[in-house]
N, C-alpha and C positions, 0 to 999 in steps of 0.2 A: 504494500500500500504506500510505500514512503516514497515511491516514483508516481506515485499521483500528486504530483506539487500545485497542478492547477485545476482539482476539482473543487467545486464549489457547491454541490449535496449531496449528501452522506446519511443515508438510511442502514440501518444496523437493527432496527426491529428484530423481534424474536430470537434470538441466537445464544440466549444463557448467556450473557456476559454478566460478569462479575465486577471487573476493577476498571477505570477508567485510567490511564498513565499514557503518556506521551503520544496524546494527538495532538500535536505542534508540527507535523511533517505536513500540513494542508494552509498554507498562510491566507489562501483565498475562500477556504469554507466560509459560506453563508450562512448553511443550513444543514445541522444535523439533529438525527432524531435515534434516540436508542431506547426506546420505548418497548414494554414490556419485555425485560430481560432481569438479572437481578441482582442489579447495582447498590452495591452497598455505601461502597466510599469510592470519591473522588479524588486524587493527587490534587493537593494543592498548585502542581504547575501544571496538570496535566492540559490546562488550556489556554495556558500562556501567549503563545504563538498564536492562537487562534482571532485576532486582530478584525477578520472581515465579519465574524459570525455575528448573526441577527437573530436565527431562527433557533431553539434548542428545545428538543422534544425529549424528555425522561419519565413520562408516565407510564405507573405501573411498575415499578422498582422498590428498592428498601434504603431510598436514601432518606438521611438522619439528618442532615445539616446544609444550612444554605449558603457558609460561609467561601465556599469552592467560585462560586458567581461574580464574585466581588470584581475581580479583574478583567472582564472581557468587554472590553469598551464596546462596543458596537453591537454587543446583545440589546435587541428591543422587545422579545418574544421570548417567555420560559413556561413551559408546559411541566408543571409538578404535579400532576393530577395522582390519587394512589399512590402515596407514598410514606415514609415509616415520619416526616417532621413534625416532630412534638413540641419544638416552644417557637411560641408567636416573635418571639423578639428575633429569631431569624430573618423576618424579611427586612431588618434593617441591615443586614449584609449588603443588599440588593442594590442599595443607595448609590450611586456614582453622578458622581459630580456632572453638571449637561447633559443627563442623558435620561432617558423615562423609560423605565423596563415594565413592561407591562406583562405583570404574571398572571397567569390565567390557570385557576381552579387548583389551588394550592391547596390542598387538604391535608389540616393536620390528622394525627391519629384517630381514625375512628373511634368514635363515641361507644361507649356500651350499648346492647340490643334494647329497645326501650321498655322489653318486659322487665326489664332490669332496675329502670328506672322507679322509686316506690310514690313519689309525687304525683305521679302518671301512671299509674297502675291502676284501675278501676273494672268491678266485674258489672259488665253488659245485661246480666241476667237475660240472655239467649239459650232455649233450650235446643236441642234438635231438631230439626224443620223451621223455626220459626222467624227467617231469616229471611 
């Protein structure tokens, strides 16, 4: 892959991947998406070199933290949809100076099943059939 110095989309969907580390060989990527695989951690440089990227797809993975984002200037698009981030104070990683990164459908850890919930627990008094 390190001889594709001038692509610029990179789908990697589905493929088990685990670790994100040195995609810096792509200085023209735009747009990459590694969506449903099962990403835990990101190298802190692993996207250093990544300079053109706008578009970045990781939904549906087990990442934990947002602070990996911080550096990619020209990210305007982050897809974190399903994912393992549990504290809100992360998306101020996101912050870069001039620039609006617009993340969409950032979901922290899912919530407990709401039978779970006892404030909201209430019996219907529904017998059989009478629904």
């Amino acid at each position: 892959m390190e001889q594709c110095s001038k692509l610029e989309e990179l789908s990697l969907d589905n493929n088990s991947i685990k670790h994100i580390e040195g995609a810096t060989h792509w200085p023209h990527l735009q747009r990459l998406s590694l969506a449903n695989n099962f990403i835990a951690t990101i190298d802190d440089s692993a996207l250093d070199g990544l300079t053109q990227l706008q578009h970045l797809s990781l939904e549906n993975n087990y990442i934990t933290s947002l602070s990996t984002f911080q550096d990619v200037p020209a990210l305007s698009e982050l897809y974190l949809s399903n994912n393992l981030v549990d504290n809100a104070r992360d998306i101020f990683y996101l912050k870069v100076e001039c620039t609006v990164i617009s993340v969409i459908a950032v979901l922290l850890t899912p919530p407990p099943p709401i039978s779970t919930w006892p404030h909201l627990s209430c019996d219907v008094g529904l017998e059989d059939g009478e629904y």
